[in-house]
C-alpha positions as CSV (number, residue, x, y, z in Angstrom):
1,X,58.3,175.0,257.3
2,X,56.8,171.3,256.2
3,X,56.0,169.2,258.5
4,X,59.1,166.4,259.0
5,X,61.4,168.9,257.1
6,X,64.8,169.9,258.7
7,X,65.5,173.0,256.0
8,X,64.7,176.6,257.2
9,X,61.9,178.4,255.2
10,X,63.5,180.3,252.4
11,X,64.1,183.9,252.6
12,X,62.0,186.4,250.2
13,X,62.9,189.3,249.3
14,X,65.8,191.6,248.6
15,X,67.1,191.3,252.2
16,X,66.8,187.6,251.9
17,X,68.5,187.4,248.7
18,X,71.6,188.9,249.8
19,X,71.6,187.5,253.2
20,X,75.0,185.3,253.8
21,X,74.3,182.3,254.8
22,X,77.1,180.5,255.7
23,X,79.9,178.3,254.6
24,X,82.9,178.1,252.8
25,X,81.2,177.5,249.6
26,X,79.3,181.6,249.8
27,X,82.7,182.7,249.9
28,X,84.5,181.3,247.7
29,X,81.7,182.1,245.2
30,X,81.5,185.9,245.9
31,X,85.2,186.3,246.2
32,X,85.6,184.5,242.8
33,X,82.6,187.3,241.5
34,X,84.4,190.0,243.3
35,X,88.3,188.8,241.9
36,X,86.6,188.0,238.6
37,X,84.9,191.9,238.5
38,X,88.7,193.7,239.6
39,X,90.4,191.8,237.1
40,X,88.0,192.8,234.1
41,X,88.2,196.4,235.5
42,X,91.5,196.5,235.5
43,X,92.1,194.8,231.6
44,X,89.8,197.5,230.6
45,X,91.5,200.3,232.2
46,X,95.4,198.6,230.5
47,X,93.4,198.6,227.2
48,X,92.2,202.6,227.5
49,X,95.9,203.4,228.9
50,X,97.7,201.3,225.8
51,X,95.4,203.2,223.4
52,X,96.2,206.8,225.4
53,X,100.1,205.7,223.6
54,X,98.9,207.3,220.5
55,X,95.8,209.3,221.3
56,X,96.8,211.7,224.6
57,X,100.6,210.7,225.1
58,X,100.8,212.8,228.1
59,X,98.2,211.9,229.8
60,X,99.7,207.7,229.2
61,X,102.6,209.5,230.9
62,X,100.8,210.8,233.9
63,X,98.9,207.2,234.0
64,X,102.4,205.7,234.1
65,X,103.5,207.8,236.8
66,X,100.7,207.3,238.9
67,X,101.4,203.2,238.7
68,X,104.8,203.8,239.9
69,X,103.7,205.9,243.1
70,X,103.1,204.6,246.3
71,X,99.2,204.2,245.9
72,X,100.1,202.7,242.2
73,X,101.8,200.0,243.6
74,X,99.4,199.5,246.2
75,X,96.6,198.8,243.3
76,X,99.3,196.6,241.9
77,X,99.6,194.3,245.0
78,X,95.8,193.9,245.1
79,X,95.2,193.1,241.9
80,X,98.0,190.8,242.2
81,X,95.8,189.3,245.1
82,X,92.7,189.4,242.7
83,X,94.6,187.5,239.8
84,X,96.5,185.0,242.2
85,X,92.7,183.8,244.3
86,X,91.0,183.7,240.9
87,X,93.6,181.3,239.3
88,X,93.7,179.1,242.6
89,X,90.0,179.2,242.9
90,X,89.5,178.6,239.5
91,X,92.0,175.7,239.7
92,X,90.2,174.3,242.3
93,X,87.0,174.6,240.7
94,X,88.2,172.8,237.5
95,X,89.7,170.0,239.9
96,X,86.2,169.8,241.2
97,X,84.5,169.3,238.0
98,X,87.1,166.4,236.6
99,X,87.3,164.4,239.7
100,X,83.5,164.7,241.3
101,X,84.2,163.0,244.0
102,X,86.9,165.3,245.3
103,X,83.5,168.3,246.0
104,X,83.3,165.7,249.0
105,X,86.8,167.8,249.9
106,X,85.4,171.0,248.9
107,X,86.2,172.9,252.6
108,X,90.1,171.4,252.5
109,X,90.5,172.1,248.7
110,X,89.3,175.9,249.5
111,X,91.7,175.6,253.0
112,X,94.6,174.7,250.9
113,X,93.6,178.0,248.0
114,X,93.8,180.0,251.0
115,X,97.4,178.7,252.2
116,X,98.8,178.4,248.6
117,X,97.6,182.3,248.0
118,X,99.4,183.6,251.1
119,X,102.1,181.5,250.1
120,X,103.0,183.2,247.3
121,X,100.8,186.6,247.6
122,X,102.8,187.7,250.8
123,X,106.1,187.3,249.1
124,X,105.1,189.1,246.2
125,X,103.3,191.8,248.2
126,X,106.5,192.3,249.9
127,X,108.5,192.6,246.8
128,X,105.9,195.3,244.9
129,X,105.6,197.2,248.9
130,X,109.6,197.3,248.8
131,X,110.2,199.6,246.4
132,X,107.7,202.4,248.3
133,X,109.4,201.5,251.6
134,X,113.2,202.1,250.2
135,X,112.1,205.5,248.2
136,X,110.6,206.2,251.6
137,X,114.2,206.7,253.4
């Protein structure tokens, strides 16, 4: 560390490259990677099962029947969840960038992604979850 300076030596390494190091703003960044990453997945995977229409129509069949089982729907709620925090975050971050002096805010505008995504994610959970629970009984 410099003399006179208050900032911790930086990490090296792979260790130190990975290391969390606090704050909202590390989160929000890998859970927009991480949303971002499930969301291309799954558009790849909808555009190999559309094709399998005309290709291997069984086997869109069996995909189709796996989507309405239990652990179907379960993938459906989270990449509901994926979807719904990258469109908040992303709103967020595009308020950011027009208004620069709302980053000032950055910690309440993250808050209030947080409360607007279990706002409407737990609601929709509950309706996609429904389904399972009533086939259940």
């Amino acid at each position: 560390m410099a003399r006179g300076s208050t900032l911790p030596a930086p990490r090296r390494g792979l260790r130190g490259a990975i290391a969390y190091r606090g704050g909202e703003g590390m989160l929000a960044w890998a859970f927009h990677r991480i949303s971002g990453i499930a969301v291309s997945v799954f558009l790849t995977l909808h555009v190999v099962s559309i094709f399998m229409v005309g290709a291997n129509p069984e086997f869109y069949n069996y995909i189709h029947l796996f989507y309405a089982s239990a652990p179907g729907k379960v993938a459906e709620v989270l990449l509901g969840a994926a979807l719904l925090y990258h469109a908040l975050n992303g709103t967020r971050i595009v308020v950011m960038d027009l208004w620069p002096a709302l980053t000032a805010y950055h910690r309440l505008l993250w808050r209030i992604v947080w409360i607007t995504f279990f706002a409407l994610g737990l609601p929709g959970a509950y309706i996609i979850l429904s389904r399972i629970w009533e086939t259940a009984k």
